[in-house]
C-alpha positions in Angstrom: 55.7 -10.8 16.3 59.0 -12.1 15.9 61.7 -11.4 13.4 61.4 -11.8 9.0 61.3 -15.1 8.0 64.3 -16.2 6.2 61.9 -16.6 3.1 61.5 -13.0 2.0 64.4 -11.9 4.0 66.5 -11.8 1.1 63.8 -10.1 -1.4 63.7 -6.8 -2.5 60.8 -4.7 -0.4 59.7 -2.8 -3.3 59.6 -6.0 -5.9 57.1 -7.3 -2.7 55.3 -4.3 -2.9 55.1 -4.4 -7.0 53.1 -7.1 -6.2 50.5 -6.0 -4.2 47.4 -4.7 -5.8 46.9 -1.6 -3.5 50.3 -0.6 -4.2 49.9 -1.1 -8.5 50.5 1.3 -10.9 53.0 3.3 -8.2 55.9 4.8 -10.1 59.5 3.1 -8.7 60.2 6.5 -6.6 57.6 6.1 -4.9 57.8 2.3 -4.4 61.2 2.6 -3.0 60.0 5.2 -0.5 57.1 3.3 0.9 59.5 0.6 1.1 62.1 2.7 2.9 58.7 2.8 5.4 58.5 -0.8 5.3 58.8 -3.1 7.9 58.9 -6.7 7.1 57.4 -9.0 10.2 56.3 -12.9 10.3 53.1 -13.8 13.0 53.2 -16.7 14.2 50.1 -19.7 13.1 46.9 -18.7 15.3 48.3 -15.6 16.5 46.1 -12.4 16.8 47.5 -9.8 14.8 45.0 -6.7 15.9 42.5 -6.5 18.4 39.2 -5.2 18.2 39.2 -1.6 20.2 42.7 -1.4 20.1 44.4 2.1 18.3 45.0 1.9 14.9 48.8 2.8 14.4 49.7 0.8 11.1 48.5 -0.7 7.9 49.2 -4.0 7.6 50.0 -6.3 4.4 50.1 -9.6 3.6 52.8 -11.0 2.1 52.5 -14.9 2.3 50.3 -16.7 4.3 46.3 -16.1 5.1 44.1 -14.7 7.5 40.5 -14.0 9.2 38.7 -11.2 10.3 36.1 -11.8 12.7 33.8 -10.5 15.8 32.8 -12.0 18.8 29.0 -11.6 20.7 28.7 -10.7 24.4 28.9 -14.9 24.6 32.1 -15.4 23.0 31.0 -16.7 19.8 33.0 -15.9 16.9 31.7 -14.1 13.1 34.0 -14.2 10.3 33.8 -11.2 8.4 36.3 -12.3 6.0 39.5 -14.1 4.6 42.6 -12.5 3.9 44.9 -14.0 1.5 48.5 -12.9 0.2 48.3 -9.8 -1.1 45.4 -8.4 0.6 45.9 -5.6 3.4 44.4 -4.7 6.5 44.1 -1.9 8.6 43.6 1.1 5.8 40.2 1.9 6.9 41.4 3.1 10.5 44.0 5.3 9.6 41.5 7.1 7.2 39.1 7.6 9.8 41.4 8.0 12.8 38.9 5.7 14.9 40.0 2.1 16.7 39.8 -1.3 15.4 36.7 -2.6 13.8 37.7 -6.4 14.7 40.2 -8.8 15.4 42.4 -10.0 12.5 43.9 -13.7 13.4 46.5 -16.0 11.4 45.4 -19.0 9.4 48.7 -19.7 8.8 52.2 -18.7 9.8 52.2 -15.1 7.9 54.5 -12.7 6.5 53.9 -9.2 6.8 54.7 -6.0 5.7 54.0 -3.6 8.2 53.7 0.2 7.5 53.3 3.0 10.7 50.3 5.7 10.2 52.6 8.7 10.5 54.4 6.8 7.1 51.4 6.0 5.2 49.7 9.1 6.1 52.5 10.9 4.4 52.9 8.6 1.0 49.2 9.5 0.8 49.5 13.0 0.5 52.1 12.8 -2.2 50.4 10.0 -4.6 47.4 10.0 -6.1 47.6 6.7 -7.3 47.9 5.6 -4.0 44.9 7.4 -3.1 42.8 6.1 -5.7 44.0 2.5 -4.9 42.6 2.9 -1.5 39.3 4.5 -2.9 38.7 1.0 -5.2 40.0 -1.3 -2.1 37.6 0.4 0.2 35.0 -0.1 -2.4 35.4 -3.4 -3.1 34.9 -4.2 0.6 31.9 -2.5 0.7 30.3 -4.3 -2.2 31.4 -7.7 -1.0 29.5 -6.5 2.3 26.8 -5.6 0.5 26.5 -9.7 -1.4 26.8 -10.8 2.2 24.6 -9.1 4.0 22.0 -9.9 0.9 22.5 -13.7 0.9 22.7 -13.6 5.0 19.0 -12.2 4.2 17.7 -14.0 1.4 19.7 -17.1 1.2 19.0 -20.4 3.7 21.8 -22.2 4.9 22.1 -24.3 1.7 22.4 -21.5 -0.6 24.5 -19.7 1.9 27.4 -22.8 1.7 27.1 -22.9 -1.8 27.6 -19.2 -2.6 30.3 -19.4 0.2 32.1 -22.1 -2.2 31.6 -20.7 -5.5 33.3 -17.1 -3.9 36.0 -19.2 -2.5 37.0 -20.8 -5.7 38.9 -20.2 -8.7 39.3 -21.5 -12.3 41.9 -23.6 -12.7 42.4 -25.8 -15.9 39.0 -25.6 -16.9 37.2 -25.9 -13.6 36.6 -24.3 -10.4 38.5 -25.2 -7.1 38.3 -23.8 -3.8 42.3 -24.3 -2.8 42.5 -23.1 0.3 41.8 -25.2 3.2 38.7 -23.8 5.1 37.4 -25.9 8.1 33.3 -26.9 8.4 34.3 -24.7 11.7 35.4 -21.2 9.3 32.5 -22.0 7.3 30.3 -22.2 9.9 31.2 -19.1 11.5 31.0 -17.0 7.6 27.7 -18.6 6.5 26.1 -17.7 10.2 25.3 -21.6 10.7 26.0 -24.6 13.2 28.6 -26.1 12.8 27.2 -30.1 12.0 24.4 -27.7 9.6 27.5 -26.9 7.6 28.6 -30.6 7.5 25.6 -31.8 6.6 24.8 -29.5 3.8 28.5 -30.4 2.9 27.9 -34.2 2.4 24.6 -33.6 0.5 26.4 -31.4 -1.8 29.1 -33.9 -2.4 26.2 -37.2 -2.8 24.6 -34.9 -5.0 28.0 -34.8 -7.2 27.8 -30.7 -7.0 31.5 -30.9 -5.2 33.7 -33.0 -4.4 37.2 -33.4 -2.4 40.6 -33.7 -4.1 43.9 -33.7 -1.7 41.7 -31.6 0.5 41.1 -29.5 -2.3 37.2 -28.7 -2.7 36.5 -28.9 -6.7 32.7 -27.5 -7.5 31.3 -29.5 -10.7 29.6 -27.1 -13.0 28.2 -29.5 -15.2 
């Protein structure tokens, strides 16, 4: 990792961490003492952040920028578990359970990070229940979104798989739903559990069918 990007060098830690959702609700005491704990890093575009195996020593949190989390089979081939966006953190579920990383986590994007040790987070846990309780819902609402994809991985073909993929991915704006970040056929494939050129092709016959279509590489989902 190298040093904090001159983009949130200048910020306030703890108006960062006001920000985040697993951090809400925390009184300013407290705030300023996690962010005492703080340490803010930027990853580089590409860059593996955690390994899969490796000892969990820190919770991570992402400040600007996105992520995936994926697996790979005895062959190489890559599974994304998921997409992390700003605001989202990673690592929480290891230093619960004391046990190594569950899967890689690798940057989309150049990423700023806020970076907080297990001996630190350990200890803000044990004095705030809030804190606590914010884990307890973050934990849950992974659980649940495992839950929809492991269903739609079962029940879904490939079709309805891209489909749900893009109506998660979006978001209402000014009336209708866009997906705005950029995901690649390649991402999709690898969330959907498809071929690549399978994703393409139920791409293009989801656009000639005038269900999407694509804006300034912006996917916008027509509900009408």
């Amino acid at each position: 990792m190298h040093s904090v990007h001159d983009s949130i060098a200048g910020k306030s830690v703890r108006l960062l961490l006001q920000n985040i959702p697993l951090f809400a609700g925390l009184p300013e005491t407290q705030l300023d003492h996690i962010a005492r704990m703080a340490v803010l890093r930027r990853v580089p575009r590409h860059k593996t952040i955690v390994f899969v195996g490796a000892k969990t020593d820190a919770l991570f949190v992402i400040v600007s920028g996105s992520a995936k989390v994926l697996n790979r089979d005895a062959e190489g081939r890559e599974v994304i578990l998921s997409m992390l966006e700003a605001g989202e953190c990673f690592g929480e579920m290891g230093l619960i359970d004391d046990s190594p990383r569950s899967a890689d986590v690798v940057t989309n994007e150049p990423c700023d990070l806020l970076v907080i040790s297990k001996a630190d987070f350990t200890r803000a846990l044990s004095e705030n229940t809030d804190l606590c309780l914010n884990i307890m819902k973050s934990l849950v609402l992974r659980l649940r979104e495992a839950n929809h994809k492991i269903e739609s991985l079962a029940l879904m073909d490939v079709y309805g798989r891209v489909a749900k993929l893009l109506l998660d991915s979006s978001e209402k704006e000014n009336g209708v739903r866009v997906v705005k970040r950029k995901i690649t056929k390649l991402d999709m494939a690898k969330m959907v559990g498809a071929s690549r050129e399978m994703v393409s092709r139920v791409m293009k016959d989801l656009e000639h069918r005038g269900f999407i279509r694509v804006e300034s590489g912006r996917i916008i989902l027509n509900e009408d």
